[in-house]
C-alpha positions, 0 to 999 in steps of 0.5 A: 864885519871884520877889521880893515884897518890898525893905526897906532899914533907912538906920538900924540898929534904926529902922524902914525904907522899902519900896523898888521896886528896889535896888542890891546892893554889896558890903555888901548893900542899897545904905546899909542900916543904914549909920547906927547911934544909938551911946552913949558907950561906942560901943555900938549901940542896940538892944532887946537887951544884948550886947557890941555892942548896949545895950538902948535899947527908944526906938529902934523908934520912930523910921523912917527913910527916904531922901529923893531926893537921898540924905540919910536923913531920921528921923522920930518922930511927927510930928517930922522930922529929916535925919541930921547934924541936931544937934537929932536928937541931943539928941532921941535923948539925951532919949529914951534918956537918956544921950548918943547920936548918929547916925553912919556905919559905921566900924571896927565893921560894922553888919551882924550876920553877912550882908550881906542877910538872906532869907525866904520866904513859905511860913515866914512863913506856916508861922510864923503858922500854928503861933504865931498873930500877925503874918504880916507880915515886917517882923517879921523886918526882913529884906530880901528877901521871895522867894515860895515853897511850901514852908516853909524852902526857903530854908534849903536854899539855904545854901552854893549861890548865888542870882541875881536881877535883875542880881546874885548872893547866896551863901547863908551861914547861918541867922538866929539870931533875938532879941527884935526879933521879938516888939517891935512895931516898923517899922509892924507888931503882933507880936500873938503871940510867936514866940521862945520858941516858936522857940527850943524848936522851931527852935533860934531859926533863921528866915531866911537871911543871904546875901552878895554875890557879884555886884553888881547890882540887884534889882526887885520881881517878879524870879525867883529862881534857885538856881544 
């Protein structure tokens, strides 16, 4: 089994950037999802409503990425703007219609339950198989990719620990999916649902949270080892 596939969110609920190799800290991907578009209210925007999250369907249109010297660039059309960038503010204002701004990790995390999420390419596969549409992982805006021949293998790895590259992971749980699965967002087509689906088949579970137990980094190719 080797690594696929790095993808790194700078901005939560945005589209993200493929990445060669990555740093893993103790919050997962070195700045992935270290910004989030919050409202008045503190609340993050999202395609989904709870007491964190307010549904800003807009946000899904914008990526960011991050530029040499570190700074995290967004984009929209053909529109960019650096993170701190007033005129991105207002931009996001208009676009969700109440006042948003882009800022830093702070009290409340950005992370949902792990610090970096898993899949493997036999479930995607399985997924695509069973439900038709999109294989592309992007869907599941996981971060790592690993390759695999068996569906849900990864699923047997919760509570064991994973090494790859320099660093180390503790599989912790399942991944609870929502809605952002079947949104066409981060450069990819859903095509054909899979929630519903997942929810009556597979208690809405696909994919792997995993937390960091050894800081190192991570390369493309890079065999899995489940310890």
């Amino acid at each position: 089994m080797v690594v696929t596939s790095l993808r790194r969110y700078p901005v939560k609920s945005m589209g993200g950037e493929a990445l060669a190799s990555a740093e893993l800290d103790h919050r997962g991907l070195h700045g992935d999802r270290w910004y989030a578009v919050v409202d008045g209210d503190g609340r993050f925007a999202s395609v989904k409503d709870t007491r964190r999250f307010r549904r800003r369907d807009a946000v899904v249109r914008y990526t960011a990425s991050t530029t040499a010297d570190g700074q995290v660039e967004v984009r929209s059309d053909d529109t960019s703007w650096l993170v701190g960038d007033p005129l991105l503010d207002r931009h996001l204002t208009s676009a969700m219609g109440s006042e948003q701004r882009i800022l830093p990790e702070a009290a409340v995390p950005h992370q949902d339950a792990g610090a970096v999420s898993l899949v493997g390419t036999a479930t995607i596969a399985w997924c695509a198989a069973r439900w038709g549409g999109s294989d592309d992982p992007r869907r599941l805006r996981v971060n790592i990719v690993v390759e695999t021949q068996t569906p849900f293998i990864e699923e047997t790895w919760v509570g064991h620990q994973i090494a790859l590259g320099s660093a180390a992971l503790t599989v912790v749980e399942r991944i609870p999916r929502c809605r952002m699965i079947d949104v066409q967002q981060d450069g990819t087509s859903p095509r054909a649902p899979w929630l519903r689906s997942l929810g009556s088949e597979r208690d809405l579970y696909l994919a792997v949270y995993a937390d960091v137990s050894r800081p190192g980094v991570i390369t493309l190719g890079d065999e899995i080892s489940v310890l």
